[in-house]
N, C-alpha and C positions, 0 to 999 in steps of 0.2 A: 298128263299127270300120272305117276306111277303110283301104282295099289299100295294100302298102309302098311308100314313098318308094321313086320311081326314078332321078331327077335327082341332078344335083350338088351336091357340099355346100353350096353357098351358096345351094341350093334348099332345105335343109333347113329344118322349123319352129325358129322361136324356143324351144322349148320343148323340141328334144332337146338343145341342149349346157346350157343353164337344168337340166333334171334330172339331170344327171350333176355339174353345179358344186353343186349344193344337197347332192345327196350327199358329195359327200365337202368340204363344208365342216361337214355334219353328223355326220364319220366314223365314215360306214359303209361297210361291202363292199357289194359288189353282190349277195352272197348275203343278206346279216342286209337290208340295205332289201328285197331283193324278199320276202324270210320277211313281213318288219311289215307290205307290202301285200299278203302273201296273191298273190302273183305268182309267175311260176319265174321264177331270174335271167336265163334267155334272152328271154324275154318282156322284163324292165324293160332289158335291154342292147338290144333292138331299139329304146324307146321313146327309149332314150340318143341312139341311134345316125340316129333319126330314118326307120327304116325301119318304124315303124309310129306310127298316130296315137294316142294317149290318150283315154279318152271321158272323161267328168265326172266320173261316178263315183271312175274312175282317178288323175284329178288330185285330188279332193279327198281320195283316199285316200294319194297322194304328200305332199299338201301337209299333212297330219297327221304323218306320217312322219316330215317333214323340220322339223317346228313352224314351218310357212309358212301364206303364202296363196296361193290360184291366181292371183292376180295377177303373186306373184313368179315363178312357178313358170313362167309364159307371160312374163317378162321384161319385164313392162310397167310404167313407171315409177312410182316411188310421188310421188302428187300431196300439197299440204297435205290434212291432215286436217281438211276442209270440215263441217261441222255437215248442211250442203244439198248434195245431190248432183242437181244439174237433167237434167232429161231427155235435153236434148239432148249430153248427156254420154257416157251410156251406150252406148258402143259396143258391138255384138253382136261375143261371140266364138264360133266354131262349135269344139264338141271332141266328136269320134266321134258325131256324128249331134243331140246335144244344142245348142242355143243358149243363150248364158247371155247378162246386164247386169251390172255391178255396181251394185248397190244401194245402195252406203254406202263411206265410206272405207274406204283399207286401214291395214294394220297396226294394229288395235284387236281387241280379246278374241271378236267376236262376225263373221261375215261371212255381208253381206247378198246373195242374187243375186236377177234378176227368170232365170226358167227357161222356157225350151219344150224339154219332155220329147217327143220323136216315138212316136210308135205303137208301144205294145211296148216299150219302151227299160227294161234292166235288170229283165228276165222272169227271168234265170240268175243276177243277181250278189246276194247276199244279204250286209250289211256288220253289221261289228258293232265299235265302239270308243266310245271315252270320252266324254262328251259331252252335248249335246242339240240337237236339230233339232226348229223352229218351221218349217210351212209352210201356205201358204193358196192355195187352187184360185183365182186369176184366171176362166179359160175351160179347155170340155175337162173330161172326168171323167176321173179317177184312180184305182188301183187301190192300197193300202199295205197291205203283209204288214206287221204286226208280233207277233212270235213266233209263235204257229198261230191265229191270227186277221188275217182281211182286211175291209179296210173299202173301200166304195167312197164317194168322194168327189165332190161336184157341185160348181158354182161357189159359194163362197162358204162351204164347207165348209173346214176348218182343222185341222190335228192339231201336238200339239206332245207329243216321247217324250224318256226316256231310250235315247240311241243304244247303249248297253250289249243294251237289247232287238234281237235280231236283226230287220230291215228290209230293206225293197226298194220299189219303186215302179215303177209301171209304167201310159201313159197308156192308156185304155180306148178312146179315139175315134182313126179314123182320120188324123183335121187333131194328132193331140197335145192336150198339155193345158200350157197357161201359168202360171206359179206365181209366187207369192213365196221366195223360202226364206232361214234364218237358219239356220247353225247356229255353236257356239261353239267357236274354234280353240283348238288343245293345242300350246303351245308348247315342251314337251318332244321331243328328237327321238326318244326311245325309246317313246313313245307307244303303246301296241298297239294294230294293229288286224289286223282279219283279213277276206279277200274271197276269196269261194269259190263254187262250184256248189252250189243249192238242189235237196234230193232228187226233189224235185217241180215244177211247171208250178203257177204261181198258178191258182187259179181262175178 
């Protein structure tokens, strides 16, 4: 997570007044949305407020919340829905330490990213909602709790869960580890999910 915005408002990210519009077009309070991402409302009013940055996790767990994509969520325009998404397309977005692409059009049932997870990233956050996530090790080994079992991952290795199974992920090499990943969007804004501290330190 990066240290709070200290600038003026029109230094703020795209992405704090985007999560307070998404909220309450999807009305909620700022207490019932930060309950559904497992947040305390002071935490999601800072993320509002742009005094603090969002990591990936964060956002995908907002943009469940909200039955978005992170695309909308970071404000960025929705293109035709292209069959072919070219490479040189694919802008990097940086959110709390992670780098993502998009992988695929927006606004469709399924969203694709290309990921570089950093060293360690998401060792504390353990998620649990509706769903399923397909992902595939590019480079970099990985580390996936899912329920009381850990798997390690090499390149080329692939795992696809129901997200109802409690998860987390976390890159094992110091350079991180690059992924594919797919998972599929809930377009209800009442959607449960829940994000919280794991009792324990992965292995």
């Amino acid at each position: 997570m990066s240290s709070p915005e200290t600038g003026s408002d029109d230094d703020l990210p795209v992405v704090a007044p985007q999560l307070r519009a998404l909220r309450r077009r999807a009305a909620l309070t700022l207490e019932a949305a930060a309950r559904a991402a497992g947040l305390s409302p002071a935490h999601l009013s800072r993320l509002e407020t742009g005094r603090r940055q969002p990591s990936l996790p964060m956002l995908l767990a907002l943009a469940r919340v909200y039955g978005t994509t992170v695309s909308d969520l970071l404000g960025e325009a929705v293109a035709d829905r292209d069959a072919v998404v070219r490479s040189a397309d694919m802008e990097p977005t940086e959110a709390g330490g992670w780098t993502y692409r998009q992988a695929g059009a927006p606004g469709r049932g399924m969203q694709a990213l290309r990921l570089h997870v950093p060293f360690g990233s998401q060792g504390d956050i353990v998620r649990v909602h509706p769903g399923e996530e397909w992902l595939y090790v590019l480079t970099g080994r990985l580390r996936l709790r899912l329920g009381d079992a850990t798997h390690r991952l090499a390149p080329g290795d692939s795992a696809h869960f129901d997200s109802l199974t409690p998860h987390r992920i976390a890159a094992a090499d110091p350079d991180g580890a690059e992924l594919l990943f797919v998972h599929t969007l809930l377009q209800s804004p009442t959607a449960a999910l829940c994000l919280g501290p794991n009792p324990g330190d992965m292995p």
